[in-house]
PDB file of N, CA, C and O in Angstrom:
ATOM      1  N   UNK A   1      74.508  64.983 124.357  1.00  0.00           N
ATOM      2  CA  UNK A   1      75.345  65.938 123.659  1.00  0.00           C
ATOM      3  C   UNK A   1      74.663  66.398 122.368  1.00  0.00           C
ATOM      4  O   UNK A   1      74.744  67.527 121.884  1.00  0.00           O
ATOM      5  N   UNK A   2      73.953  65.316 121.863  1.00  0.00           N
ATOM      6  CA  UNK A   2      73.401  65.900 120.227  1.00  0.00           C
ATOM      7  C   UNK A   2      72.128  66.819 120.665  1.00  0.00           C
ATOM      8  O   UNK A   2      71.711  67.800 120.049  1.00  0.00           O
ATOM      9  N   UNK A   3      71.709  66.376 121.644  1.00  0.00           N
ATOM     10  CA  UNK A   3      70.228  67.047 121.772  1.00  0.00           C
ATOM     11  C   UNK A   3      70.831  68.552 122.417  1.00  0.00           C
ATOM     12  O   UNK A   3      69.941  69.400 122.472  1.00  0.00           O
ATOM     13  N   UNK A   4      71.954  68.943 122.827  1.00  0.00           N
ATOM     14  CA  UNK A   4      71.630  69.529 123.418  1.00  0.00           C
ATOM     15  C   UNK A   4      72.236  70.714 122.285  1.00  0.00           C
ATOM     16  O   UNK A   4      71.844  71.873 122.417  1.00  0.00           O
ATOM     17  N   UNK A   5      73.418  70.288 120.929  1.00  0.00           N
ATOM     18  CA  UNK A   5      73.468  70.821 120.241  1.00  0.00           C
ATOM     19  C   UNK A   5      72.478  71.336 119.160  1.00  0.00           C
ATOM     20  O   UNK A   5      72.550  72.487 118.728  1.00  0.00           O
ATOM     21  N   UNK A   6      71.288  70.180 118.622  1.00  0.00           N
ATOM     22  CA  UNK A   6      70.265  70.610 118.204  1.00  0.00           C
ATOM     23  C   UNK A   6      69.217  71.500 118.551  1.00  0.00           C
ATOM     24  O   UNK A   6      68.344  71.873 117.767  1.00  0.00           O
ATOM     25  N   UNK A   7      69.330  71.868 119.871  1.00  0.00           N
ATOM     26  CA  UNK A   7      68.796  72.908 120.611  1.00  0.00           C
ATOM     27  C   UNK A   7      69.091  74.297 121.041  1.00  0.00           C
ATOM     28  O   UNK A   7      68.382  75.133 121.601  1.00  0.00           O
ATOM     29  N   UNK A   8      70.649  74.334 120.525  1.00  0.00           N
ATOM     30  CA  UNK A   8      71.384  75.598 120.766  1.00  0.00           C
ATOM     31  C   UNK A   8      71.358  76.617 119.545  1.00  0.00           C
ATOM     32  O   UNK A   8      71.744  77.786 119.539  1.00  0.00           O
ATOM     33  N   UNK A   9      70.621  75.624 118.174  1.00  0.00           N
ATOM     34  CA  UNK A   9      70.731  76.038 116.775  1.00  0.00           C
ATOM     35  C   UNK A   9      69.314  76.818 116.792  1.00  0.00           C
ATOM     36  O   UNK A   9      68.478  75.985 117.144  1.00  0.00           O
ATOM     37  N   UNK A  10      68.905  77.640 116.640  1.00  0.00           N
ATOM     38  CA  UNK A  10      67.585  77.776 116.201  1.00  0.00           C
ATOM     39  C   UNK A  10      67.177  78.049 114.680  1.00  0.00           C
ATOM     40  O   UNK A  10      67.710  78.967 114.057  1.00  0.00           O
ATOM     41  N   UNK A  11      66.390  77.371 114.209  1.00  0.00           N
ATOM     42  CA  UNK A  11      66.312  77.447 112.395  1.00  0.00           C
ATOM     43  C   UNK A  11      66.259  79.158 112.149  1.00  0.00           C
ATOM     44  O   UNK A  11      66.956  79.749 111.324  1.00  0.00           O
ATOM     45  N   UNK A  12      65.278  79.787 113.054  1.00  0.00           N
ATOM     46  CA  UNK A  12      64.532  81.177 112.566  1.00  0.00           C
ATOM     47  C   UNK A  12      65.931  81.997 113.058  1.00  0.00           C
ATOM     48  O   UNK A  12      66.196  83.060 112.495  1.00  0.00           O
ATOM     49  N   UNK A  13      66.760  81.509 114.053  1.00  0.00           N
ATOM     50  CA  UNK A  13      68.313  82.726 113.843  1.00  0.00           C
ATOM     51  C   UNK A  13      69.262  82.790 113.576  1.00  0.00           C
ATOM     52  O   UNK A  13      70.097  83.591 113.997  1.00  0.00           O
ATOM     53  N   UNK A  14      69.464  81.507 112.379  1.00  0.00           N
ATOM     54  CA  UNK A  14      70.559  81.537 111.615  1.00  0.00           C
ATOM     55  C   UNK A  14      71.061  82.848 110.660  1.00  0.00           C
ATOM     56  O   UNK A  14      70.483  83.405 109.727  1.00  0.00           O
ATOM     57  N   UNK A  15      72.141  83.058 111.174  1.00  0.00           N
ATOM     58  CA  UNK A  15      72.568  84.169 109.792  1.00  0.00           C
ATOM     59  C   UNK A  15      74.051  84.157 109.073  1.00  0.00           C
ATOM     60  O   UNK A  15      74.870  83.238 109.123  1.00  0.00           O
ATOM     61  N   UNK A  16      74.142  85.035 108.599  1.00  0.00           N
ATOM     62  CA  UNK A  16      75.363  84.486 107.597  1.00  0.00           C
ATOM     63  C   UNK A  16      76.542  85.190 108.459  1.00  0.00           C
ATOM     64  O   UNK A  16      77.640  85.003 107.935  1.00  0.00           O
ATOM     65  N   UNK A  17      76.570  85.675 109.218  1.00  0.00           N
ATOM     66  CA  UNK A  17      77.782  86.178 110.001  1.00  0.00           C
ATOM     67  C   UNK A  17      78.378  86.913 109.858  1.00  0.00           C
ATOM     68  O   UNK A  17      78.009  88.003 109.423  1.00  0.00           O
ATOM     69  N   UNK A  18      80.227  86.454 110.345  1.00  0.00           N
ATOM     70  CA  UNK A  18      81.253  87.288 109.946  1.00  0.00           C
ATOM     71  C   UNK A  18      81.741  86.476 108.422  1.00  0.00           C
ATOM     72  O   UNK A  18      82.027  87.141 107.426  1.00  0.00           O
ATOM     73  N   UNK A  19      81.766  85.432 108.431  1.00  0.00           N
ATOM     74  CA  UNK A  19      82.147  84.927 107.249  1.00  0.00           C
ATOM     75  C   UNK A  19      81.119  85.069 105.526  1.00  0.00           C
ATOM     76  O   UNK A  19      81.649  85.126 104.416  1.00  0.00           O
ATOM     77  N   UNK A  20      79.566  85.094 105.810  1.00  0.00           N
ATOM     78  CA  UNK A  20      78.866  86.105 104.808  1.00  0.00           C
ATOM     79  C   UNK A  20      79.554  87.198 104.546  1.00  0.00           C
ATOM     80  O   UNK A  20      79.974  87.362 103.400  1.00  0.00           O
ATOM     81  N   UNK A  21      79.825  88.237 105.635  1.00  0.00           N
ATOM     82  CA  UNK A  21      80.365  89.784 105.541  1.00  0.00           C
ATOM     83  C   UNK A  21      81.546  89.932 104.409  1.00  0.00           C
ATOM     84  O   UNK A  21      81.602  90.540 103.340  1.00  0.00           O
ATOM     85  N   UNK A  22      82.476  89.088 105.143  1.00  0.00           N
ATOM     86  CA  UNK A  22      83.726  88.846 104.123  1.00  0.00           C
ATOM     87  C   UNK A  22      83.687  88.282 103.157  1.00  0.00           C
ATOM     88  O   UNK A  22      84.756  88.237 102.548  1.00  0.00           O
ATOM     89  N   UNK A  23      82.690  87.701 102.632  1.00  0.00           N
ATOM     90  CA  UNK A  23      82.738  87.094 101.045  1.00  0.00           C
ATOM     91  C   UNK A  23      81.981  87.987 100.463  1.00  0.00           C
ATOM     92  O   UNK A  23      82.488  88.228  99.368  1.00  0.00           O
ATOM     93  N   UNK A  24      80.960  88.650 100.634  1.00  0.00           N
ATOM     94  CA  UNK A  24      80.095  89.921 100.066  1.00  0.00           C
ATOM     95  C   UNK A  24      81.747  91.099 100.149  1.00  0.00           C
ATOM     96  O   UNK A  24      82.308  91.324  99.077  1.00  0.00           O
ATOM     97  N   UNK A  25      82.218  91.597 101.194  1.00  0.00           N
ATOM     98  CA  UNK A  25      82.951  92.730 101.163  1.00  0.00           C
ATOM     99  C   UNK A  25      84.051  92.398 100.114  1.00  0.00           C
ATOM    100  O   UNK A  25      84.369  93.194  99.230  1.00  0.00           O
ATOM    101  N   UNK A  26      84.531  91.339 100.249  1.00  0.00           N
ATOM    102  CA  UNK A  26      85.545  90.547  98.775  1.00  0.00           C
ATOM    103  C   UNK A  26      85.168  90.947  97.717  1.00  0.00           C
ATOM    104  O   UNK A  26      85.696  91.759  96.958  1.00  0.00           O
ATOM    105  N   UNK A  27      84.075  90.292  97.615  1.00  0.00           N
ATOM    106  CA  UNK A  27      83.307  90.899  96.083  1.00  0.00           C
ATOM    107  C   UNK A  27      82.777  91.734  95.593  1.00  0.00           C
ATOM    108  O   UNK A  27      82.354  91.752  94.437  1.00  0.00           O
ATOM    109  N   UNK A  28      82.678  92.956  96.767  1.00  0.00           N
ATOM    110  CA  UNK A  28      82.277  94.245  96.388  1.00  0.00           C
ATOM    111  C   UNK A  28      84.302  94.924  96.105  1.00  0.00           C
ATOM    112  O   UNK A  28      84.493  95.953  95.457  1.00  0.00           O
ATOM    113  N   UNK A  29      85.262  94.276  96.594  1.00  0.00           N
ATOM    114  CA  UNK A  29      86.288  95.387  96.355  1.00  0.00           C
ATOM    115  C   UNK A  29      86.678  94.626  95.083  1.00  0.00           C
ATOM    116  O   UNK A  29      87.403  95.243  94.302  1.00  0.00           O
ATOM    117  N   UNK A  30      86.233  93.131  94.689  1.00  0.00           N
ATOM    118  CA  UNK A  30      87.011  92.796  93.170  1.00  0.00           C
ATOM    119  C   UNK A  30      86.083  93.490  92.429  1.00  0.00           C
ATOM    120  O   UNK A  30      86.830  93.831  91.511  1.00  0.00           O
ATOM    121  N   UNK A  31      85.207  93.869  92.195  1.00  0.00           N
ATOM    122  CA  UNK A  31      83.986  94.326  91.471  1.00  0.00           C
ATOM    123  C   UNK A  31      84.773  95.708  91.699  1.00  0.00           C
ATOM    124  O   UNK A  31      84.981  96.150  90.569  1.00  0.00           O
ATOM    125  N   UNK A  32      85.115  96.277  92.318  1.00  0.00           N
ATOM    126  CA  UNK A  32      85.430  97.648  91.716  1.00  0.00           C
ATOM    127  C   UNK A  32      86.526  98.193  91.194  1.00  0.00           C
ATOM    128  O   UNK A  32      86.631  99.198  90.491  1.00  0.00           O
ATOM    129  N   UNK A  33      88.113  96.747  91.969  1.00  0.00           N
ATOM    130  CA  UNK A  33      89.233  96.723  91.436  1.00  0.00           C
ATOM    131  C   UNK A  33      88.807  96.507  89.602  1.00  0.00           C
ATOM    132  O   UNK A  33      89.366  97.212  88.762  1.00  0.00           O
ATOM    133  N   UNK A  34      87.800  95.480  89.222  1.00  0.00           N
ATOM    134  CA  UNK A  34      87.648  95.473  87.907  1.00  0.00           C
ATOM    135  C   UNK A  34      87.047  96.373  87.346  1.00  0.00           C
ATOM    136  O   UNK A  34      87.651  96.268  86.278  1.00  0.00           O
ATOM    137  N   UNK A  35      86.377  97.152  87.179  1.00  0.00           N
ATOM    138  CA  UNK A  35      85.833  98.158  86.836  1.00  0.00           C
ATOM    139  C   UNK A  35      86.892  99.102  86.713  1.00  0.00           C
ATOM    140  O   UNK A  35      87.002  99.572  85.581  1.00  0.00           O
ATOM    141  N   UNK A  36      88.125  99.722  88.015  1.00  0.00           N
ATOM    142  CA  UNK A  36      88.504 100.445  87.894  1.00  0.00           C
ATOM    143  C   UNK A  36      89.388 100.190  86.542  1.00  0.00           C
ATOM    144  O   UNK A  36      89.597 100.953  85.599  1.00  0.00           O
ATOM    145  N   UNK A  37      89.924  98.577  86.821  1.00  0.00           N
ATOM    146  CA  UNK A  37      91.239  98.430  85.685  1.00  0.00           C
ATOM    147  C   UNK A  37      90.228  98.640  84.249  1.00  0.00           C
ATOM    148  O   UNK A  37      90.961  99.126  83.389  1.00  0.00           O
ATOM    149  N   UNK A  38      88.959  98.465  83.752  1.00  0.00           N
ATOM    150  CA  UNK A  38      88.502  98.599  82.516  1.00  0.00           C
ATOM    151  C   UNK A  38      88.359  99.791  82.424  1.00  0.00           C
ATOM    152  O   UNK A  38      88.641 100.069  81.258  1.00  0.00           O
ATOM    153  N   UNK A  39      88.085 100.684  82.962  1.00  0.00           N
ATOM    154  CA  UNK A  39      88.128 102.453  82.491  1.00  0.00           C
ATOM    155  C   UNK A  39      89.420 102.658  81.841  1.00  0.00           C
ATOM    156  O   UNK A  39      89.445 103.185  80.729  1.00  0.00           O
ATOM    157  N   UNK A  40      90.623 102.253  82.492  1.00  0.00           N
ATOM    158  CA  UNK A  40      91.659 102.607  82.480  1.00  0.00           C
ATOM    159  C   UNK A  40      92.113 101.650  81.320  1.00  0.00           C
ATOM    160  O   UNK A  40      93.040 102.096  80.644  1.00  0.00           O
ATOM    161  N   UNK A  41      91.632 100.431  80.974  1.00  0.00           N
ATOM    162  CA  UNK A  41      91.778 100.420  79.879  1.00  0.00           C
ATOM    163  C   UNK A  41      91.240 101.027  78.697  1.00  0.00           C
ATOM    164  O   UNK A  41      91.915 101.384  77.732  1.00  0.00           O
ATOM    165  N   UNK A  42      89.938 101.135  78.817  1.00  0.00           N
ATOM    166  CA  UNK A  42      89.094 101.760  78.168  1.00  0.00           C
ATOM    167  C   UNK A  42      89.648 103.597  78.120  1.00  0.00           C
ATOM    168  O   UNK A  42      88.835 104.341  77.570  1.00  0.00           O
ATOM    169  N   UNK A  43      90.729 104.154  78.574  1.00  0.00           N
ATOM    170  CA  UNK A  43      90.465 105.160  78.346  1.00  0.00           C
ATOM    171  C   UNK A  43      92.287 105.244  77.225  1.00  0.00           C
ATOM    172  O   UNK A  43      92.845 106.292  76.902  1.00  0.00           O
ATOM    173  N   UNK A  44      92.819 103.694  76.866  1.00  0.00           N
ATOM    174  CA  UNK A  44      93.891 103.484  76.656  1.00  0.00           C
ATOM    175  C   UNK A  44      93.532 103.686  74.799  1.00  0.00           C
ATOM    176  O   UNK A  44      94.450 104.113  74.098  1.00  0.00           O
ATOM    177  N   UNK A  45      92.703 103.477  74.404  1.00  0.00           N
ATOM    178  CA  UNK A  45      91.345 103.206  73.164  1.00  0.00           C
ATOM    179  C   UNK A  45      91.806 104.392  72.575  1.00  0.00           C
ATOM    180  O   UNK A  45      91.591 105.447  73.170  1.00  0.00           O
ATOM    181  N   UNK A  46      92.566 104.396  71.219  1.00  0.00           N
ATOM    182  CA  UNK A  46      92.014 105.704  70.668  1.00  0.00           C
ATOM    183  C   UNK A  46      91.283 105.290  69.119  1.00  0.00           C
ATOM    184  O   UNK A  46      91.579 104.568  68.168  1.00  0.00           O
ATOM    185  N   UNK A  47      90.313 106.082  69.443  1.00  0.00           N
ATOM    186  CA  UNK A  47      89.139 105.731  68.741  1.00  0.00           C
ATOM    187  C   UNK A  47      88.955 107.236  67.669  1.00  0.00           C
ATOM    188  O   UNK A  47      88.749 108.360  68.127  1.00  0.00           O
ATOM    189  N   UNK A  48      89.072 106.946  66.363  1.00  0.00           N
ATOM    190  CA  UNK A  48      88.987 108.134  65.577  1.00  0.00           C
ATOM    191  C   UNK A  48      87.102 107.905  64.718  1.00  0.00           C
ATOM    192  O   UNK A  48      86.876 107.116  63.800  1.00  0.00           O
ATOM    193  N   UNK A  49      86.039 108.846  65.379  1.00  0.00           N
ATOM    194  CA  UNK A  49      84.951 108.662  64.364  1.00  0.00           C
ATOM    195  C   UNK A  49      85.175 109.117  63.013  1.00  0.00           C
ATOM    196  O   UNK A  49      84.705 108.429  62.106  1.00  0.00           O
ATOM    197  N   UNK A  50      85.777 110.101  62.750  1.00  0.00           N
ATOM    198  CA  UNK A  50      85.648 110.310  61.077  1.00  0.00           C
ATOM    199  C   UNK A  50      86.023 109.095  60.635  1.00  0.00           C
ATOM    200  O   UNK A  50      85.200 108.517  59.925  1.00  0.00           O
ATOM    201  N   UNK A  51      87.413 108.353  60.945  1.00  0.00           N
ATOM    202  CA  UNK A  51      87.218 107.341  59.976  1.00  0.00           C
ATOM    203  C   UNK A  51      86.354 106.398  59.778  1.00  0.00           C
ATOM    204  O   UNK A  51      86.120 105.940  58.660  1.00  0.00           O
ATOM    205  N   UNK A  52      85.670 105.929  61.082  1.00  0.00           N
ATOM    206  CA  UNK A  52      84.596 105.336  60.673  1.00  0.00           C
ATOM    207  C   UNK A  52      83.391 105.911  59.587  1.00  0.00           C
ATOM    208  O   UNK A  52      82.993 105.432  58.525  1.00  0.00           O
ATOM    209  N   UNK A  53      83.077 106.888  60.174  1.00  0.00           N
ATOM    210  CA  UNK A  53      81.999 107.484  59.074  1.00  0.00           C
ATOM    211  C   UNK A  53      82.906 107.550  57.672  1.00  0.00           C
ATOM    212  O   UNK A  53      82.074 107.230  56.823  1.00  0.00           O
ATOM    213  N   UNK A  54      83.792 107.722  57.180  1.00  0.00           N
ATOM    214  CA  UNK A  54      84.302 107.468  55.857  1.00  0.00           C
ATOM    215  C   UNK A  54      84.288 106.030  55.282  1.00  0.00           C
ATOM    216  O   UNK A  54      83.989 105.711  54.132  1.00  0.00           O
ATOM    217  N   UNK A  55      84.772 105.002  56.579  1.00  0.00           N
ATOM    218  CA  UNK A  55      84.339 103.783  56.062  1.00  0.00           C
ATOM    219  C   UNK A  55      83.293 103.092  55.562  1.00  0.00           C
ATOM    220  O   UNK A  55      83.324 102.162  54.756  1.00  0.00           O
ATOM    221  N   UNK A  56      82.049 103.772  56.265  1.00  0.00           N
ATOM    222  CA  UNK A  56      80.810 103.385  55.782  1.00  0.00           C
ATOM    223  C   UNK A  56      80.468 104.238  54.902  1.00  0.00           C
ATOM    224  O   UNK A  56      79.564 103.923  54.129  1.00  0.00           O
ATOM    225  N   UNK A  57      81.112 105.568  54.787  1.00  0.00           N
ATOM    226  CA  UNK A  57      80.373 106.383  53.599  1.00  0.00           C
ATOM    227  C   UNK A  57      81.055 105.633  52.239  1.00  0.00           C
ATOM    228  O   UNK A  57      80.325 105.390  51.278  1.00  0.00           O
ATOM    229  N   UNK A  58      82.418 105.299  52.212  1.00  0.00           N
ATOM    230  CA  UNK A  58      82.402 104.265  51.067  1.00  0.00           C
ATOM    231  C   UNK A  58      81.971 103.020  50.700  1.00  0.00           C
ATOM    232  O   UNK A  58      82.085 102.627  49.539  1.00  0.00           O
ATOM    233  N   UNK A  59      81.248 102.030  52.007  1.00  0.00           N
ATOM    234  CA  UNK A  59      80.965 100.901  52.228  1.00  0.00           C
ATOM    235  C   UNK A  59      79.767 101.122  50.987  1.00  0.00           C
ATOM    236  O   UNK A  59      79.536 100.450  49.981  1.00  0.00           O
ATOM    237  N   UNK A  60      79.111 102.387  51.535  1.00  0.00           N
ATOM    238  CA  UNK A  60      77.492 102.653  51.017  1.00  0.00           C
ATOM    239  C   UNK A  60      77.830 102.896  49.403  1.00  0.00           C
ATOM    240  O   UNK A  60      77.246 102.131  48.635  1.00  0.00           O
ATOM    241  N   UNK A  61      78.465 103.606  48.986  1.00  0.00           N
ATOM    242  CA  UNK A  61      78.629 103.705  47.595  1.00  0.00           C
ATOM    243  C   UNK A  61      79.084 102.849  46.402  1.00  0.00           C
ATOM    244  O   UNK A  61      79.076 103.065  45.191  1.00  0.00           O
ATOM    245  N   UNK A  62      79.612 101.467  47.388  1.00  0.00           N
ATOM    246  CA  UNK A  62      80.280 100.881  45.759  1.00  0.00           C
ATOM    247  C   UNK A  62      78.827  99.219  46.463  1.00  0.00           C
ATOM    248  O   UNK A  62      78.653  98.216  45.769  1.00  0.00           O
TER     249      UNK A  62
END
């Protein structure tokens, strides 16, 4: 029985399968579910430059 399982394996045609597929395809849709939710946070940001440039234009003067 063992020999005949050690013989059904071949080292050179192992591959990662259906179960590789689904852990790569997992992590390609959390990778983009996250991305999508950070734009969307990122677009939540309101960001004013003048005040920055006023902050440093007084930072620089005193």
């Amino acid at each position: 029985m063992t020999v005949a399982l050690t013989l059904a394996f071949d080292d050179s045609s192992v591959s990662p399968g259906v179960l590789g597929f689904l852990v790569v395809a997992a992590l390609g849709v959390a990778t983009y579910l996250l991305i999508r939710s950070m734009n969307h946070q990122m677009r939540k940001i309101d960001f004013d430059e003048d005040a920055v440039d006023k902050e440093r234009r007084e930072a620089d003067e005193s």
